[in-house]
N, C-alpha and C positions, 0 to 999 in steps of 0.2 A: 419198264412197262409191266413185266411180270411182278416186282413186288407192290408195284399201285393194286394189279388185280387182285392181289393173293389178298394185301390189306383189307379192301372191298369186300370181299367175300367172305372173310373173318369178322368182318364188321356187322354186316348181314347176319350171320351167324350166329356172334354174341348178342345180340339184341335182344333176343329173348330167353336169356339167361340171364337171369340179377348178380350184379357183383364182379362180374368175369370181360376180362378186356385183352385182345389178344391183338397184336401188331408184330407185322413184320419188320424187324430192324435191318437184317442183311438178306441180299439173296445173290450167290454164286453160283454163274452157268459155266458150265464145263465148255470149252474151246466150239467143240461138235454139238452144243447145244440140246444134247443128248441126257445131260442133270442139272438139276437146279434143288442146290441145297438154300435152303431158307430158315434162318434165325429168328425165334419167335421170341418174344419179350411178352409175360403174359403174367397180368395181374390177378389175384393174389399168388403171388410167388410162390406159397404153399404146398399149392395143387397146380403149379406148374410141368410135372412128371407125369400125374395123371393124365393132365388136359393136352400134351404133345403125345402120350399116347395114344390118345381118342382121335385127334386130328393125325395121325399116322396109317391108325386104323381103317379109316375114310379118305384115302391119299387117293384111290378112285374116283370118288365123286369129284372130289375137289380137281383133280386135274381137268376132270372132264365138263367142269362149270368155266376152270381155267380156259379150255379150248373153246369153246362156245363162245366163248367173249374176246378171245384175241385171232379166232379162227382165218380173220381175215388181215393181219399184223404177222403171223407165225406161219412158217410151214410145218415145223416141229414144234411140237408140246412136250417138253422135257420131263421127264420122270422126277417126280419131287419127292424131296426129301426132306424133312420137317426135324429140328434140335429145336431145343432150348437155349437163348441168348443169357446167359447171369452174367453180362458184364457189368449189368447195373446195379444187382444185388453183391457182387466181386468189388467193384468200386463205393459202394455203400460202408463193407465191411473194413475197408481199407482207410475208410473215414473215422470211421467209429476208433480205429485201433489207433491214428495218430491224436484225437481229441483225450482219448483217458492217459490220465498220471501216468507215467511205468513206474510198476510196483518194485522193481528191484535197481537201484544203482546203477548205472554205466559206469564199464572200467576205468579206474583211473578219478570219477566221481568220489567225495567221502577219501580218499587215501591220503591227506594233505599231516601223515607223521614224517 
């Protein structure tokens, strides 16, 4: 429930921003409900540093938009905490590097004296 709102709200958010698209991909509540760490997946990957620091920055509003909307679902509103997800820029990368040639031989490649 908390990562549908959180999505919601960032959606809301980025709307009037050209170019920028911000999703929640995970969100971990600590046992006591007390944190909720939340993975943001945020396009252009670039100014993804920036844009987790701005929404860090504002982790007051946002929680307190958060409570307003689930106020009647939650009795705690967990203190959030906002990362960056690159598992999809990680897994991109990992693409890239089995598609090109390797440039150097594997051992035992080439040694056929």
């Amino acid at each position: 429930m908390i990562q549908k709102e959180l999505s919601d709200i960032f959606q809301r958010q980025t709307q009037s921003t050209r170019g920028v698209l911000v999703s929640v991909s995970v969100c971990r509540i600590s046992p006591d409900m007390s944190v909720c760490r939340a993975y943001l997946s945020i396009f252009p990957s670039e100014r993804a540093e920036e844009i987790c620091a701005n929404i860090n920055a504002n982790v007051r509003e946002i929680r307190y938009e958060l409570g307003q909307r689930t106020r009647h679902q939650l009795r705690i509103i967990p203190e959030l905490k906002f990362f960056v997800d690159d598992s999809l820029d990680y897994a991109e990368n990992i693409d890239k590097l089995l598609q090109t040639p390797s440039p150097l031989p594997l051992k035992g490649e080439g040694d056929h004296s």
